[in-house]
Backbone atoms as SQL, in Angstrom:
CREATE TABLE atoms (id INTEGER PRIMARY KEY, chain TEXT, resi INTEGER, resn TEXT, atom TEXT, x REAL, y REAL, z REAL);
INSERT INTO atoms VALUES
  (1, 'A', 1, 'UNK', 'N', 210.252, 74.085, 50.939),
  (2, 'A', 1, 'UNK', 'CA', 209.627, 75.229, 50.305),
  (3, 'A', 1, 'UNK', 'C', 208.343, 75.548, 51.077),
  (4, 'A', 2, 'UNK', 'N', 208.174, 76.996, 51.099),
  (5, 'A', 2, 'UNK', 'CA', 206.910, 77.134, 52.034),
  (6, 'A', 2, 'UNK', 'C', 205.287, 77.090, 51.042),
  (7, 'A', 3, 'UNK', 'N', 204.668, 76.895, 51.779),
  (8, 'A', 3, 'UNK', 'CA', 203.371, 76.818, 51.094),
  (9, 'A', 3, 'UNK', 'C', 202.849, 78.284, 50.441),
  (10, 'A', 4, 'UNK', 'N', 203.458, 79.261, 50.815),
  (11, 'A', 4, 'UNK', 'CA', 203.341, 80.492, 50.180),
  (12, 'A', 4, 'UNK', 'C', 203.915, 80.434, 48.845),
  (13, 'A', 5, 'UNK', 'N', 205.119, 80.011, 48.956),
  (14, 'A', 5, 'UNK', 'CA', 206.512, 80.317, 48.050),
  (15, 'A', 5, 'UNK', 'C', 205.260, 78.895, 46.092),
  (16, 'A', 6, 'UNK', 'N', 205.041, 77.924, 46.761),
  (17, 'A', 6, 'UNK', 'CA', 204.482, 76.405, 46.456),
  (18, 'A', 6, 'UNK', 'C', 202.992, 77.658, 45.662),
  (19, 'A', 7, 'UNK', 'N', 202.844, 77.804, 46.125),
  (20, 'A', 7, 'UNK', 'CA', 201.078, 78.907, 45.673),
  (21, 'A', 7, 'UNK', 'C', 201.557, 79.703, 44.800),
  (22, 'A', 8, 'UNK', 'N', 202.207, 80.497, 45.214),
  (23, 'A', 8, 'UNK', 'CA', 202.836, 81.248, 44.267),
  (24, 'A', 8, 'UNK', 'C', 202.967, 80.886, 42.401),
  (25, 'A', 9, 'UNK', 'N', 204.006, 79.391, 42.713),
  (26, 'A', 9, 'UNK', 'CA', 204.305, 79.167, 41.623),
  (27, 'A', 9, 'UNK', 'C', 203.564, 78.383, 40.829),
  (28, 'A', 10, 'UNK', 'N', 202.417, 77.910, 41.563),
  (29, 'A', 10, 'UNK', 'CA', 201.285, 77.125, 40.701),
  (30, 'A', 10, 'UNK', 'C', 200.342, 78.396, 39.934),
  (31, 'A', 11, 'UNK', 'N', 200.201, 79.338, 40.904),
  (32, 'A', 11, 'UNK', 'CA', 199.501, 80.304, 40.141),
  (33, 'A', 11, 'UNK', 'C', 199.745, 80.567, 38.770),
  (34, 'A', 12, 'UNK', 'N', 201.393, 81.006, 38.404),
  (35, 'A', 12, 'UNK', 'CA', 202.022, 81.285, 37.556),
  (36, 'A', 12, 'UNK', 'C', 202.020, 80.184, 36.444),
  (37, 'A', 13, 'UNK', 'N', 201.856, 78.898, 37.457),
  (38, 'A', 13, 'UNK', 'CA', 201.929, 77.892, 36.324),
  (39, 'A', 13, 'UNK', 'C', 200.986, 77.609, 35.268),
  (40, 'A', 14, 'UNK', 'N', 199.448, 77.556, 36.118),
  (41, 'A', 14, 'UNK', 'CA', 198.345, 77.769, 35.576),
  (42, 'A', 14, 'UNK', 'C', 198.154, 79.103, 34.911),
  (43, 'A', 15, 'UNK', 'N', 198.262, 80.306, 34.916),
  (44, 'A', 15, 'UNK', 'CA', 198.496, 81.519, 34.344),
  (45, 'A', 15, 'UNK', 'C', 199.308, 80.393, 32.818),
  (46, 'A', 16, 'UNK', 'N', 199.778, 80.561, 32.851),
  (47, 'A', 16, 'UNK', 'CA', 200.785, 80.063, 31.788),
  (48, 'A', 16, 'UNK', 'C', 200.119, 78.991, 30.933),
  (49, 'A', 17, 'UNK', 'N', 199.945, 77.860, 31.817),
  (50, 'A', 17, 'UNK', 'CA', 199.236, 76.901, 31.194),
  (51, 'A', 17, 'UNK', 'C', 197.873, 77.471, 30.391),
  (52, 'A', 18, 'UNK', 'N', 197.627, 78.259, 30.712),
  (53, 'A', 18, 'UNK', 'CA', 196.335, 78.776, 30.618),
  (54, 'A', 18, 'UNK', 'C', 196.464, 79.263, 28.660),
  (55, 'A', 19, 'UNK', 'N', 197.441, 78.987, 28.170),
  (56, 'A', 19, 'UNK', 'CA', 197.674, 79.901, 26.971),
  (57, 'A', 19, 'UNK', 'C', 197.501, 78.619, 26.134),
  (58, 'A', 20, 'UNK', 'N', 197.818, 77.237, 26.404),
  (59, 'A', 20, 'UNK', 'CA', 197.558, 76.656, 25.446),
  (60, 'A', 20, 'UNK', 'C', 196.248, 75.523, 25.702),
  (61, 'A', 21, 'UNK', 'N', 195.865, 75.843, 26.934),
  (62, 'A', 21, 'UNK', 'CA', 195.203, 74.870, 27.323),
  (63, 'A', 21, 'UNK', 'C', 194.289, 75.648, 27.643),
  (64, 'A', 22, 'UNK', 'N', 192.458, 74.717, 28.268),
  (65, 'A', 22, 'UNK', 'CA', 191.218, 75.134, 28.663),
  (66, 'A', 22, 'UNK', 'C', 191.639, 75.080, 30.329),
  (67, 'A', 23, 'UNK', 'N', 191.904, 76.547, 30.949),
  (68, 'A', 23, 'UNK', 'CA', 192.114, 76.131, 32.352),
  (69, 'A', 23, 'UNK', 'C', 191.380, 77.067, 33.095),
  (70, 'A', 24, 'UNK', 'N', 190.806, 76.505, 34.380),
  (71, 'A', 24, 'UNK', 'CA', 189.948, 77.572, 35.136),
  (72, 'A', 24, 'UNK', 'C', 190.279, 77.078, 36.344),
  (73, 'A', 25, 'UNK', 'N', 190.476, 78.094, 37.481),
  (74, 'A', 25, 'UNK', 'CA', 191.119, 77.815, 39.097),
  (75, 'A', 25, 'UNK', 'C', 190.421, 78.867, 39.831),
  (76, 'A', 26, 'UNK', 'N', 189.972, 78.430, 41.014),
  (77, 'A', 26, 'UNK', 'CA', 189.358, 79.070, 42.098),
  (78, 'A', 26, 'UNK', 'C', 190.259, 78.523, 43.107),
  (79, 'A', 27, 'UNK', 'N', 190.623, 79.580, 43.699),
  (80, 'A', 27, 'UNK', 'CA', 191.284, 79.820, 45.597),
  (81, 'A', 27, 'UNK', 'C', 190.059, 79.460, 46.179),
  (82, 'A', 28, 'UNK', 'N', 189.807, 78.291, 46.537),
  (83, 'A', 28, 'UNK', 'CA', 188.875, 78.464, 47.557),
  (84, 'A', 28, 'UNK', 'C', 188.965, 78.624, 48.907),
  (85, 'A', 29, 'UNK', 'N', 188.085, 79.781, 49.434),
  (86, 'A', 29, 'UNK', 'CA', 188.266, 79.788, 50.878),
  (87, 'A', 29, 'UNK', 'C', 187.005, 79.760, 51.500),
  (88, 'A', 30, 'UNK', 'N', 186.883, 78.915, 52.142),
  (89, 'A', 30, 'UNK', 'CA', 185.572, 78.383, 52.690),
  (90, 'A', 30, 'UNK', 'C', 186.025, 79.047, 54.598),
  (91, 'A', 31, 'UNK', 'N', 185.879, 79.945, 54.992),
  (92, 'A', 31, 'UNK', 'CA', 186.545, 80.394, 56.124),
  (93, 'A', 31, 'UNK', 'C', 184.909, 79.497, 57.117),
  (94, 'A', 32, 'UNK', 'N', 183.758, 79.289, 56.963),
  (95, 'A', 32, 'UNK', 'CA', 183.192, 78.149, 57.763),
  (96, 'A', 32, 'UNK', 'C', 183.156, 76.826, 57.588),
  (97, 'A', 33, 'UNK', 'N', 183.811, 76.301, 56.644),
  (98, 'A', 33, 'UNK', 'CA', 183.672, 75.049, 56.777),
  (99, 'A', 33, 'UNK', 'C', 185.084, 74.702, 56.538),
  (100, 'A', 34, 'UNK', 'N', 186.051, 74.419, 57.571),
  (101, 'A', 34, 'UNK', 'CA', 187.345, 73.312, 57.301),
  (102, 'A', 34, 'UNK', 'C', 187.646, 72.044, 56.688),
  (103, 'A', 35, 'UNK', 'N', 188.567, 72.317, 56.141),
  (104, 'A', 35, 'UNK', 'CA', 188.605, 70.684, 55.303),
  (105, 'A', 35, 'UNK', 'C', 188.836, 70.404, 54.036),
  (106, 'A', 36, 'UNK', 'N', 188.174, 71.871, 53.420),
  (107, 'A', 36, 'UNK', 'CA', 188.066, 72.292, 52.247),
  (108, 'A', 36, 'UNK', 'C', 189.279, 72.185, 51.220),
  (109, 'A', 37, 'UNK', 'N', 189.632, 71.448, 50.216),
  (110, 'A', 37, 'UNK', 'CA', 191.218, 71.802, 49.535),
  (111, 'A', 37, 'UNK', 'C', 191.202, 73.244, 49.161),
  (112, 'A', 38, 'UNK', 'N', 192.407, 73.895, 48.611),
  (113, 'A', 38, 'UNK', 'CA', 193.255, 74.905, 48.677),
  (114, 'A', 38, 'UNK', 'C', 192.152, 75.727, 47.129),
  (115, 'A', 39, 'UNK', 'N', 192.524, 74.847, 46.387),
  (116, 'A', 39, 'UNK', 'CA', 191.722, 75.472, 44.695),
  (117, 'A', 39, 'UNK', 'C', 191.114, 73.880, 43.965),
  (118, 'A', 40, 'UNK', 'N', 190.163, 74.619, 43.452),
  (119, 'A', 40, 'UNK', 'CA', 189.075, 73.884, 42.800),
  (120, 'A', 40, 'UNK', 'C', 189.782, 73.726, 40.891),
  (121, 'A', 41, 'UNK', 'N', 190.111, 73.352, 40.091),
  (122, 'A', 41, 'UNK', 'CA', 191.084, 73.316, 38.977),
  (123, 'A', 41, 'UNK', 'C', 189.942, 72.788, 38.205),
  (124, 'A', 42, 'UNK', 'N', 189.945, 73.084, 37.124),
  (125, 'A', 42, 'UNK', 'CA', 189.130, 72.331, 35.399),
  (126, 'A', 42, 'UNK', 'C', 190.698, 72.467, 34.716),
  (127, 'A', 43, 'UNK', 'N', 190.912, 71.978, 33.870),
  (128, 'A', 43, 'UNK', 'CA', 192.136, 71.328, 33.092),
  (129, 'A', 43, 'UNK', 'C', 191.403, 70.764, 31.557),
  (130, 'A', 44, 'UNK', 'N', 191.309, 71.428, 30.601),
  (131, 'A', 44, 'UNK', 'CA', 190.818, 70.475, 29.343),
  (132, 'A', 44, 'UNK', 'C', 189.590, 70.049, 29.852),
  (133, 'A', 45, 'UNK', 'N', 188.568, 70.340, 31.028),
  (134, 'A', 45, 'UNK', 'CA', 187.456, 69.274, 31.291),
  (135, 'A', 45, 'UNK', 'C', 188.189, 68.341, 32.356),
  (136, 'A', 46, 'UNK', 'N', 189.037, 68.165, 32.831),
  (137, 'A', 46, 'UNK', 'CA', 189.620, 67.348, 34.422),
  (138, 'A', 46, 'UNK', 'C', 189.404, 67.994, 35.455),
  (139, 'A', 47, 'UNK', 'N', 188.550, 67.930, 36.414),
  (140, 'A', 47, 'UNK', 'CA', 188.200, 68.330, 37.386),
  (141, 'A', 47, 'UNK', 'C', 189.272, 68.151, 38.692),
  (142, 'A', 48, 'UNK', 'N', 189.310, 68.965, 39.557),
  (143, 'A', 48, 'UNK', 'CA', 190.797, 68.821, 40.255),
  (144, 'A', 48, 'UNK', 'C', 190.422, 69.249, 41.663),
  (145, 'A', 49, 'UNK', 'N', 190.601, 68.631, 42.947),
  (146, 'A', 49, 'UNK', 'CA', 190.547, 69.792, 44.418),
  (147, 'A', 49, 'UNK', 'C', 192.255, 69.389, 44.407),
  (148, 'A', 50, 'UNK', 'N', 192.761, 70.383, 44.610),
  (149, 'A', 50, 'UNK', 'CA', 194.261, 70.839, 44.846),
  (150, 'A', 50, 'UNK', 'C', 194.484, 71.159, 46.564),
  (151, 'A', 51, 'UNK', 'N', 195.083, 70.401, 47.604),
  (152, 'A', 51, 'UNK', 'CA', 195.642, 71.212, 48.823),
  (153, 'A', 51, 'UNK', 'C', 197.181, 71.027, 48.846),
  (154, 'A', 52, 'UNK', 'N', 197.422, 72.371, 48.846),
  (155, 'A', 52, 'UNK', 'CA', 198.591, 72.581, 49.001),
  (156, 'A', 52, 'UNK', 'C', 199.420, 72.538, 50.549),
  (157, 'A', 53, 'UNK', 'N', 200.647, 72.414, 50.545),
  (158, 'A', 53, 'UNK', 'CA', 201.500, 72.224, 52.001),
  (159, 'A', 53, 'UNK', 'C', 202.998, 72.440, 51.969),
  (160, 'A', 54, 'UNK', 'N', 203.448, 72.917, 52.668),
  (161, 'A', 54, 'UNK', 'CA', 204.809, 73.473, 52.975),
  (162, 'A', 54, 'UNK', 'C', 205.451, 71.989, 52.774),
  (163, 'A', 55, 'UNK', 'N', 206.426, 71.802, 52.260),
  (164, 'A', 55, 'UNK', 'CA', 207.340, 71.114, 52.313),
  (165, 'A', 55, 'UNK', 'C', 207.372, 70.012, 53.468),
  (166, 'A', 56, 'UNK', 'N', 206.948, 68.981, 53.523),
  (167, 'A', 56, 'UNK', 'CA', 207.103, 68.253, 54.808),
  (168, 'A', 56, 'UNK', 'C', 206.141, 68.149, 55.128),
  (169, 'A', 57, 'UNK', 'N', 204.918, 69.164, 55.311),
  (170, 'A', 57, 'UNK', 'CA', 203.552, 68.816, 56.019),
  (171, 'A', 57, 'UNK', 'C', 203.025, 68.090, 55.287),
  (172, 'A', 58, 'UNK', 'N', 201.751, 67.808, 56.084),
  (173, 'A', 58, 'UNK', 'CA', 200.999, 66.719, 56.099),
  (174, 'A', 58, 'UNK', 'C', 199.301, 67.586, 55.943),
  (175, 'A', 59, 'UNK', 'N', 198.408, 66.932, 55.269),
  (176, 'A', 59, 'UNK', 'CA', 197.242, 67.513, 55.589),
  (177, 'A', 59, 'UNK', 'C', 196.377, 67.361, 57.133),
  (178, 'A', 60, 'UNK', 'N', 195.572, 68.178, 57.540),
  (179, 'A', 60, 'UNK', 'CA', 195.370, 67.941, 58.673),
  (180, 'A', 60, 'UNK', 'C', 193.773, 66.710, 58.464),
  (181, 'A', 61, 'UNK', 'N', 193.581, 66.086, 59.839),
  (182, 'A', 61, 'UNK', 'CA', 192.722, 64.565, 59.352),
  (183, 'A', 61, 'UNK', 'C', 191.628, 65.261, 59.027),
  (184, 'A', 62, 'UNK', 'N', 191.170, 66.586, 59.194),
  (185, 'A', 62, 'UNK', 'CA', 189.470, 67.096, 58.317),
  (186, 'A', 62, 'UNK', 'C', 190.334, 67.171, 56.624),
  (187, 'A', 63, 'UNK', 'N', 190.620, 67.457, 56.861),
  (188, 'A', 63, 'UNK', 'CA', 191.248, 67.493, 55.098),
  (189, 'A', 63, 'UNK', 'C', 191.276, 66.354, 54.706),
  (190, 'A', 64, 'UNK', 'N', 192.191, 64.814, 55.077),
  (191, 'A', 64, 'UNK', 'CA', 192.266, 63.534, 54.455),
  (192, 'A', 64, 'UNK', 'C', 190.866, 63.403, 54.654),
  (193, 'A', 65, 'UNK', 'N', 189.465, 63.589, 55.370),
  (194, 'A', 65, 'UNK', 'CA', 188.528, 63.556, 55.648),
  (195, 'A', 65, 'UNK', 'C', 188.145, 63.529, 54.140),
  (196, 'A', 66, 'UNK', 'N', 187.716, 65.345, 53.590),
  (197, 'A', 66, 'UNK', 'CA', 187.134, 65.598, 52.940),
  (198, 'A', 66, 'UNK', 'C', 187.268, 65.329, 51.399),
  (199, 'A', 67, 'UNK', 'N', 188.806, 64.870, 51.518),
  (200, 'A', 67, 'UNK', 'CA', 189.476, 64.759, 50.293),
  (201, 'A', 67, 'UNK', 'C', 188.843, 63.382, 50.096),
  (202, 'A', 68, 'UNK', 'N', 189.199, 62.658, 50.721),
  (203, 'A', 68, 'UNK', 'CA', 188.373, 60.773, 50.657),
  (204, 'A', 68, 'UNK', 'C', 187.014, 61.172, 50.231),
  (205, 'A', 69, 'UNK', 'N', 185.640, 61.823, 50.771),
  (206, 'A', 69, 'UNK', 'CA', 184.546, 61.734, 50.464),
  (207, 'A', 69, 'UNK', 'C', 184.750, 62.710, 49.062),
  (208, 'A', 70, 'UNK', 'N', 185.397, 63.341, 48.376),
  (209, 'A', 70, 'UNK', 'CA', 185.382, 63.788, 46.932),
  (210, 'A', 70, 'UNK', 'C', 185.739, 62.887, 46.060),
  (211, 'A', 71, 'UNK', 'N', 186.786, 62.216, 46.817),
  (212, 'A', 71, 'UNK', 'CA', 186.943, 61.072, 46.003),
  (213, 'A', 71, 'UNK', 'C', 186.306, 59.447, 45.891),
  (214, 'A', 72, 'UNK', 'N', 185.601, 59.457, 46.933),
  (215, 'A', 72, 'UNK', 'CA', 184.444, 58.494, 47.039),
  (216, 'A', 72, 'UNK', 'C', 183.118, 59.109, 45.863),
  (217, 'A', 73, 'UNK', 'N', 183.176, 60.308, 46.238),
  (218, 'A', 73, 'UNK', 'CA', 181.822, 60.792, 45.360),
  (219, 'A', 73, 'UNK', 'C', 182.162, 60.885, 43.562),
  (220, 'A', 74, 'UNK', 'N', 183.612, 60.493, 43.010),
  (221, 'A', 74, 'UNK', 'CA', 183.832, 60.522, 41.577),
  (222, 'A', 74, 'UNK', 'C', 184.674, 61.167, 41.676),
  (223, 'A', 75, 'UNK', 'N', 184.675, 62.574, 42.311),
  (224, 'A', 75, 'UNK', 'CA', 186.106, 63.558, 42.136),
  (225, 'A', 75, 'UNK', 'C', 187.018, 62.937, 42.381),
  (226, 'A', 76, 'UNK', 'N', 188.567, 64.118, 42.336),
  (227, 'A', 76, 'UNK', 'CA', 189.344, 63.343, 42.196),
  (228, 'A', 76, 'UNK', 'C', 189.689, 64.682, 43.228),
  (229, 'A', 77, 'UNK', 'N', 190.520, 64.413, 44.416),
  (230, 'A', 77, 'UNK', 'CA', 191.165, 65.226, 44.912),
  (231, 'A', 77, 'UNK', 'C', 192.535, 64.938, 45.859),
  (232, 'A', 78, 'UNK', 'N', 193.687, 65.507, 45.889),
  (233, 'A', 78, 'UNK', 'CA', 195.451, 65.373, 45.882),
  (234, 'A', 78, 'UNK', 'C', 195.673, 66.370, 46.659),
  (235, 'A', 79, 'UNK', 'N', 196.784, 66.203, 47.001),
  (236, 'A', 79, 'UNK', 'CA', 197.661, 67.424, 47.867),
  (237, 'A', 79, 'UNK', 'C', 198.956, 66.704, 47.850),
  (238, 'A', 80, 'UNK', 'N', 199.531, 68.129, 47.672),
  (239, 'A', 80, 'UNK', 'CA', 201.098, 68.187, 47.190),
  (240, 'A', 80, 'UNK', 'C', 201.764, 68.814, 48.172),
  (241, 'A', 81, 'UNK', 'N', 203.057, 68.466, 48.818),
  (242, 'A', 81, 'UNK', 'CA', 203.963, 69.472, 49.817),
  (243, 'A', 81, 'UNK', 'C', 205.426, 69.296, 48.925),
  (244, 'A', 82, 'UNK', 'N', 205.375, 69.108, 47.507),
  (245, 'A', 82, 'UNK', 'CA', 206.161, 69.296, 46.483),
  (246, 'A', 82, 'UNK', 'C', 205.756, 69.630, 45.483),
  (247, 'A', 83, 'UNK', 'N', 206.211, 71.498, 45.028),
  (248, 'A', 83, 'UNK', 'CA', 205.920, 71.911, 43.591),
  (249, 'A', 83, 'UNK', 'C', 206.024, 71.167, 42.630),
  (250, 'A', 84, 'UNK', 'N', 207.516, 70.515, 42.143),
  (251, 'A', 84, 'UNK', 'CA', 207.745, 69.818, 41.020),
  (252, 'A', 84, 'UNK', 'C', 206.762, 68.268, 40.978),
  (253, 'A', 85, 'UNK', 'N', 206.299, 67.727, 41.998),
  (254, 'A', 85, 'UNK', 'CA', 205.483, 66.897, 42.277),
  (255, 'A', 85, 'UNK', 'C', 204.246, 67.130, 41.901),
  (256, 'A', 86, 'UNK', 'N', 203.960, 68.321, 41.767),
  (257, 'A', 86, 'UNK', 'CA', 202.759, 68.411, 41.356),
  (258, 'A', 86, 'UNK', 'C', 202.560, 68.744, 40.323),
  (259, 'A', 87, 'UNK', 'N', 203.621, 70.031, 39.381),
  (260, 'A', 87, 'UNK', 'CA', 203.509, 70.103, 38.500),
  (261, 'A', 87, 'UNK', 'C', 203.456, 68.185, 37.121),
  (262, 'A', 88, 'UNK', 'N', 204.375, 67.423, 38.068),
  (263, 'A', 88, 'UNK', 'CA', 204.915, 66.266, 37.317),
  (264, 'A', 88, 'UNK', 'C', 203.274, 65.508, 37.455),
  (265, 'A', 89, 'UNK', 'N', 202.590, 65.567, 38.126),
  (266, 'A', 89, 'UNK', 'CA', 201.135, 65.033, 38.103),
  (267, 'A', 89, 'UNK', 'C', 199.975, 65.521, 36.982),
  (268, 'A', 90, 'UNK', 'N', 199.927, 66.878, 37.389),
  (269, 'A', 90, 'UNK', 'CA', 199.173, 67.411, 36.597),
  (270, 'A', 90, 'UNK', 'C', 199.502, 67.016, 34.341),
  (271, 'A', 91, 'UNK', 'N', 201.143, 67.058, 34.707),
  (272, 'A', 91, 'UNK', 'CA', 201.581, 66.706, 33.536),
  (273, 'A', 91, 'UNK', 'C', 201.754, 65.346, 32.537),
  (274, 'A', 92, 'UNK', 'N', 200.857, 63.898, 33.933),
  (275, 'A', 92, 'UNK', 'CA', 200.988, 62.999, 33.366),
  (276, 'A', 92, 'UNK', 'C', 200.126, 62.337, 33.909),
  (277, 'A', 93, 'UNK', 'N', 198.794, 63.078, 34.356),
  (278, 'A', 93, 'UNK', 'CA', 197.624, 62.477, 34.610),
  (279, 'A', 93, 'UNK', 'C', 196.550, 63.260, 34.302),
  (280, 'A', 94, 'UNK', 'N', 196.591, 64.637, 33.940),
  (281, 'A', 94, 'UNK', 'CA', 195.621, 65.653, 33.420),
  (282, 'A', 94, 'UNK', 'C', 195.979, 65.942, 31.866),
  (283, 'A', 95, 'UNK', 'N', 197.164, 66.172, 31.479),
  (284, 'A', 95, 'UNK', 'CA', 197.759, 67.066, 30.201),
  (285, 'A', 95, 'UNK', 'C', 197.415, 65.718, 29.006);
């Protein structure tokens, strides 16, 4: 699945989720600083960096970079190159 197709359907998901739950999502695009995950997520109060990836990929090493120091600093930050993978996370580590 492409990372377009993967965006797409999280949008919708969160849209959705959004009806019974406290949810807030930012696209972040940081176009000077690389590394950055995809969207910033609140969930009920669960703080989230989300990078998304086509099916198969891999994050690039500024990304495992930045993702480690969010998660060194308390955050918590993931990347998924599987929709249902992620939805199945969010659903049994945030919900």
């Amino acid at each position: 699945m492409s990372e377009a197709t993967i965006t797409r359907k999280f949008k919708t998901y969160l849209k959705d989720l959004s009806k019974s739950h406290r949810v807030y999502s930012h696209k972040v695009s940081d176009r000077f600083s690389s590394g950055v995950p995809d969207y910033f997520v609140i969930i009920n109060g669960y703080h989230l960096w989300i990078e998304l990836k086509a099916s198969g990929e891999k994050p690039r090493p500024i990304q495992n970079h930045t993702m480690a120091r969010i998660n060194e600093a308390g955050g918590r930050a993931v990347w998924f190159d599987d929709y249902d993978n992620l939805i199945s996370f969010i659903e049994s580590e945030v919900l």
